[in-house]
C-alpha positions, 0 to 999 in steps of 0.5 A, a space after each residue: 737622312 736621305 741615305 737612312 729613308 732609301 736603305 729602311 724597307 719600303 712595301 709602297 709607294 706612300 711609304 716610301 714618301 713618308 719621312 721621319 723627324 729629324 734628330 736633334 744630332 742630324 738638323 743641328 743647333 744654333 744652342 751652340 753658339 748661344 753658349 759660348 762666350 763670343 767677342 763679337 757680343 751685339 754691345 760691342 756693335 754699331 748698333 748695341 741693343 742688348 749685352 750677350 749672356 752666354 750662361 749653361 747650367 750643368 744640364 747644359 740647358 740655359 741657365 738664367 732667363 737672360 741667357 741667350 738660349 732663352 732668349 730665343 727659347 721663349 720668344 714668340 716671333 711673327 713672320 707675315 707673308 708664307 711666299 717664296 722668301 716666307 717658306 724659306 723664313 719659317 724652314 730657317 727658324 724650324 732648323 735654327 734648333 732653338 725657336 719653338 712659338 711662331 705665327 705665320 699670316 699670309 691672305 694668299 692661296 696656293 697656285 700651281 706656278 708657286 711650287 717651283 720654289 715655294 717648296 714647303 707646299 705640294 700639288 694636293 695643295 693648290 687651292 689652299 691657305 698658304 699659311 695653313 698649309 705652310 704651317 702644317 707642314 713645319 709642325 709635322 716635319 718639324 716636331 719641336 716647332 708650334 707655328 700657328 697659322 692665320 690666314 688674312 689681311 694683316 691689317 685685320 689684326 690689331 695692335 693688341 695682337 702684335 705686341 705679343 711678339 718680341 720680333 717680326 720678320 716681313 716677307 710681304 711682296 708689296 710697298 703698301 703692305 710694308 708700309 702698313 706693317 711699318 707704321 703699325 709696329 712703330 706705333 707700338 712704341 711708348 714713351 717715358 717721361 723724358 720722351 725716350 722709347 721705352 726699351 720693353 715696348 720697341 719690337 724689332 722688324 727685320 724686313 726682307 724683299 726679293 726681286 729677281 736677282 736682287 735682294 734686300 735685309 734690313 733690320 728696323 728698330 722702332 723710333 731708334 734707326 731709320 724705318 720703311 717710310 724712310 726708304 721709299 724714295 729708294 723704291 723704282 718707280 713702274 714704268 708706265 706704257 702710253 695707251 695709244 701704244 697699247 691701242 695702235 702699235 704695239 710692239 712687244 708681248 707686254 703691250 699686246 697683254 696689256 690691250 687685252 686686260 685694259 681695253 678688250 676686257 672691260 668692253 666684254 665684261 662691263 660689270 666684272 672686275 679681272 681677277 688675276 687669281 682666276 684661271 679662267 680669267 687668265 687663260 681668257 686674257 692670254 687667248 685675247 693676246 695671242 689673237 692681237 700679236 698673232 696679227 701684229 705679227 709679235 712672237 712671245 705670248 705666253 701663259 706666264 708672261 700674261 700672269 706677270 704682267 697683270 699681277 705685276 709679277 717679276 720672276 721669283 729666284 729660289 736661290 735669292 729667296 735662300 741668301 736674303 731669307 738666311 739674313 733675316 732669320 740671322 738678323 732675328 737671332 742676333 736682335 733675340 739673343 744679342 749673340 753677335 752684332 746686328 746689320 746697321 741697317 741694311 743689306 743689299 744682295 745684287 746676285 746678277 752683277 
């Protein structure tokens, strides 16, 4: 594709940036793999949810609606968060060749620091609604994809919303939001007469999260595997700093930060709560650090380690985002069509040892 846009003639600059659809030929197709019979059906698994149907009519187009082409075909999937590991999501189930409804749901805005990685937005986007954003850049670089953006809480929607769709992928970046998405999607659960799930009502979530190097994929079924709330013991607690640290000895970057957002900032604005998306809130914080490690004498103040330590923030890694990302979106897939056998239960990517 590149080679075809660097040899087409190019009369300015905008032309040069504009870029055709991709062919079916050039992104590919997971159809064929979805039509051939496999040995590995997910029913020969540890965990087997569903029986693999591999059938074509002479079109070479799925033939029954239980054929995994179809499967996939007619799914309406939900990926909540539009972030680093969201972009890459959504980039995998446009290029899968077969999904064509998805709804993306993210509350955030586009910050200058997310285009390192987050690469399905521009500078001309900073500002805006990630998921519209988002979305609006799939729909247009990829033809055949119908992805619906809605930018909010999730906890705006209600259950009604959310059993539209036969699976959910979760690229949240925080516990409490997880939580929620997790007791929601097993609350949709219902039951039959002998107090077993109904099979029809059990909605799949694959959660995926990234933390620096490390990274995990888990694929969740409602009321049969272990869920979220299962696992939160597994979850480092913070580390907390005493304030008298803070207020009398600092000693690292983080702590003179940390005085400047704790203490100074609530004596000078009494009445205001620190935003932490606020450039100018920011850039006040960090010339208060500055000031306080500059006469301690702690090198290492820094714009960016200000906005890590009062979002909280741990370095994001494209190349992590990539690999976990690929494992959920696979995991999807598998969950769909059945084609193979699906992660019992969880993955761990540890990309620094």
């Amino acid at each position: 594709l590149d080679a075809t846009i660097a040899a087409a003639p190019s009369s300015s600059s905008s032309a040069r940036c504009r870029r055709r659809p991709l062919s079916r030929r050039q992104r590919g197709s997971l159809s064929t793999l979805l039509t051939r019979k496999s040995p590995f059906g997910n029913e020969t698994g540890s965990l087997p949810i569903g029986e693999f149907d591999s059938s074509v009519d002479n079109n070479g187009d799925s033939g029954a609606s239980t054929s995994g082409s179809s499967l996939v075909r007619n799914a309406k999937i939900l990926v909540v968060g539009a972030g680093g590991l969201g972009c890459e999501i959504l980039k995998n189930l446009a290029m899968s060749g077969v999904v064509r409804d998805v709804v993306v749901m993210d509350l955030d805005t586009i910050d200058v620091t997310n285009l390192n990685r987050q690469f399905l937005f521009r500078s001309t986007d900073v500002g805006h609604s990630k998921a519209e954003c988002a979305s609006k850049f799939i729909n247009t670089r990829c033809p055949w994809m119908n992805v619906v953006p809605y930018h909010g809480k999730i906890q705006d929607k209600d259950a009604e919303f959310y059993r539209q769709f036969k699976v959910v992928i979760s690229g949240l970046d925080n516990v409490e939001a997880r939580r929620w998405l997790n007791g929601m999607i097993n609350n949709l659960v219902e039951f039959d007469s002998d107090g077993d799930p109904m099979p029809e009502t059990i909605i799949p979530l694959v959660d995926g999260g990234t933390e620096g190097f490390s990274g995990q994929s888990r694929l969740i079924l409602p009321r049969i595997t272990s869920c979220f709330e299962c696992s939160l013991d597994a979850f480092t607690p913070s580390a907390a700093v005493p304030l008298c640290t803070i207020a009398e000895t600092p000693r690292i970057p983080e702590h003179c930060i940390a005085h400047a957002m704790v203490l100074q900032w609530p004596k000078e604005f009494p009445n205001k709560k620190l935003d932490g998306d606020s450039p100018a809130d920011m850039k006040w914080v960090h010339e208060r650090a500055v000031e306080r490690a500059d006469r301690f004498g702690i090198p290492g103040v820094t714009y960016m380690l200000t906005l890590g330590v009062v979002k909280n923030i741990i370095p994001a890694v494209a190349s992590t985002n990539a690999i976990v990302s690929a494992v959920c979106v696979n995991e999807a897939m598998k969950v769909l069509s059945f084609c193979s056998q699906s992660l019992n239960t969880y993955m761990m990517y540890m990309g620094s040892e």
